[in-house]
C-alpha positions as CSV (number, residue, x, y, z in Angstrom):
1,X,36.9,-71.7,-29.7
2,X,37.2,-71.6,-33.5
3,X,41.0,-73.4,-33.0
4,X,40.1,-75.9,-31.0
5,X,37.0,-76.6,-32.9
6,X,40.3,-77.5,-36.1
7,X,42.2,-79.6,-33.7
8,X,39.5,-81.1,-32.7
9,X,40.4,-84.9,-34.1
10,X,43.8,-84.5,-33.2
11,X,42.6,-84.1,-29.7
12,X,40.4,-87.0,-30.2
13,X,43.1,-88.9,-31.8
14,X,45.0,-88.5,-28.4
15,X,42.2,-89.9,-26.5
16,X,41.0,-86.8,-24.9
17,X,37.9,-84.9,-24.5
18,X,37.3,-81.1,-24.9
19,X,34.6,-79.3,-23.2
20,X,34.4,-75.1,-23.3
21,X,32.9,-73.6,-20.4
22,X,31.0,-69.9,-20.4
23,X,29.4,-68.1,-18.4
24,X,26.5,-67.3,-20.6
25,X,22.8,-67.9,-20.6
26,X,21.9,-71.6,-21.6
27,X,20.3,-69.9,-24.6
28,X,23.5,-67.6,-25.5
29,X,25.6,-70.5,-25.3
30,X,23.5,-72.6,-27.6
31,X,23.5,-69.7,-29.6
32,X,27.4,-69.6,-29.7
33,X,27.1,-73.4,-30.2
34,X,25.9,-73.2,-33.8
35,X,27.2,-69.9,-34.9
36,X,30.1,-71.2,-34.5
37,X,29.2,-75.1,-35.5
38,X,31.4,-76.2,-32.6
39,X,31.5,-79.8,-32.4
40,X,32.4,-80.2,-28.5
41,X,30.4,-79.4,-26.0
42,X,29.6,-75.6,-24.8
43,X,28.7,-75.9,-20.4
44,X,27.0,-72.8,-18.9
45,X,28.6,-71.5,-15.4
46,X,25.8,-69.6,-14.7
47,X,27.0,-66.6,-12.7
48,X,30.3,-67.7,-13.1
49,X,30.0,-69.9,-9.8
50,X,32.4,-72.1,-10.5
51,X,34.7,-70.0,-12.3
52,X,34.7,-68.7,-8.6
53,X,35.0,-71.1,-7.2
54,X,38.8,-72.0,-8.7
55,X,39.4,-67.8,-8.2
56,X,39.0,-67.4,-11.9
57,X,36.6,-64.4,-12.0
58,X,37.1,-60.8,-12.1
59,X,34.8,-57.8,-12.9
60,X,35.2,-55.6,-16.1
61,X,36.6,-52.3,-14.5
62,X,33.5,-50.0,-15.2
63,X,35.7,-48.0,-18.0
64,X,35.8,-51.1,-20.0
65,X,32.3,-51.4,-19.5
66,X,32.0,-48.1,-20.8
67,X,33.8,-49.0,-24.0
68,X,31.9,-52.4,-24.2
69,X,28.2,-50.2,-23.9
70,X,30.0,-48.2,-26.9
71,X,30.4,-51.5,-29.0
72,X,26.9,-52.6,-27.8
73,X,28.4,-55.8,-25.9
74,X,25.9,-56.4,-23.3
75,X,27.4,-58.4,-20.7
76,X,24.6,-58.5,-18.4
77,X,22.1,-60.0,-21.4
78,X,24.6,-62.3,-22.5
79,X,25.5,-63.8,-19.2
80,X,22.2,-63.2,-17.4
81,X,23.0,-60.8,-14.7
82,X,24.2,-57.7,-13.5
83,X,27.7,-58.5,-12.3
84,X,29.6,-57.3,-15.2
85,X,31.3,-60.1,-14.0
86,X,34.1,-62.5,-16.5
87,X,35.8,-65.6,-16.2
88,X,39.7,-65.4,-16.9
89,X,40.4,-67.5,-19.5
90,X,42.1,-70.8,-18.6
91,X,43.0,-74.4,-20.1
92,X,43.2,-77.6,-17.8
93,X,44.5,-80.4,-19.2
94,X,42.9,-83.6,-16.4
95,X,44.0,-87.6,-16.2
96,X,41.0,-89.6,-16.4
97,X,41.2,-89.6,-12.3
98,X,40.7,-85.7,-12.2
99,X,44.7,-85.3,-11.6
100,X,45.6,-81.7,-13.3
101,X,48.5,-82.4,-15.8
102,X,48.5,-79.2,-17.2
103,X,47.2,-75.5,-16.3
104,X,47.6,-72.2,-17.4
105,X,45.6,-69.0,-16.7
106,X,45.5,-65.9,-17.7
107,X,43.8,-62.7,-17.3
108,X,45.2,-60.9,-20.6
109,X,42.5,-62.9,-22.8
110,X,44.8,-62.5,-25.9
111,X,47.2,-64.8,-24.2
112,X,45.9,-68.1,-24.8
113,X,48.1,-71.1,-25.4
114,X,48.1,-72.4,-29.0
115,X,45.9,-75.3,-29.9
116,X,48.7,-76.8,-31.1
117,X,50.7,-76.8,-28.2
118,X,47.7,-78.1,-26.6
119,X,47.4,-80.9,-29.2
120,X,50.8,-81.8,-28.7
121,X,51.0,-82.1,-25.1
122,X,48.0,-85.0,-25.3
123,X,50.5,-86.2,-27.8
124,X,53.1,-86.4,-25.3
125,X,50.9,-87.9,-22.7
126,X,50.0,-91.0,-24.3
């Protein structure tokens, strides 16, 4: 969230908004908010219900929860309940009448497109 928060006016530049979505307590997310001084905003999918909803959930197989106990990451304070439950991380890219331009998914959280690629797509689009 740290990227996007740098390419931030270049996403502006191109017209677009950027809006992060978590499934964390309203608190944890305001927390996140301003420890990380983001400067878009950070929506709560409380229980992941909407995450859901587009079949972007999974559970944390119990021996990652294991290793997450181990590193003291507490899923269930963080996001409220006991589902153990994440989102897979995902970027849409929407025209202004909800059309999706651009989607990509994946459940490997390291794999994330670039901001920049991100930044020059919008570019593209305008």
């Amino acid at each position: 969230m740290e990227a996007m928060n740098l390419v931030l006016p270049e996403i502006e530049q191109a017209e677009a908004k950027l809006v992060a979505i978590s499934p964390q307590t309203v608190k944890q997310s305001f927390f996140m908010h301003d420890q990380h001084k983001l400067r878009f905003p950070l929506l709560s999918d409380t229980g992941n219900q909407i995450a859901r909803k587009f079949g972007l959930s999974h559970q944390v197989p119990e021996l990652q929860q294991t290793v997450y106990r181990r590193a003291f990451v507490s899923l269930p304070f963080t996001n409220g309940d006991e589902s153990w439950e994440l989102p897979i991380p995902a970027t849409f890219i929407l025209d202004r009448d909800g059309t999706i331009l651009y989607a990509s998914a994946n459940e490997d959280y390291t794999e994330r497109p670039e901001p920049a690629a991100i930044v020059e797509f919008l570019k593209r689009m305008l």
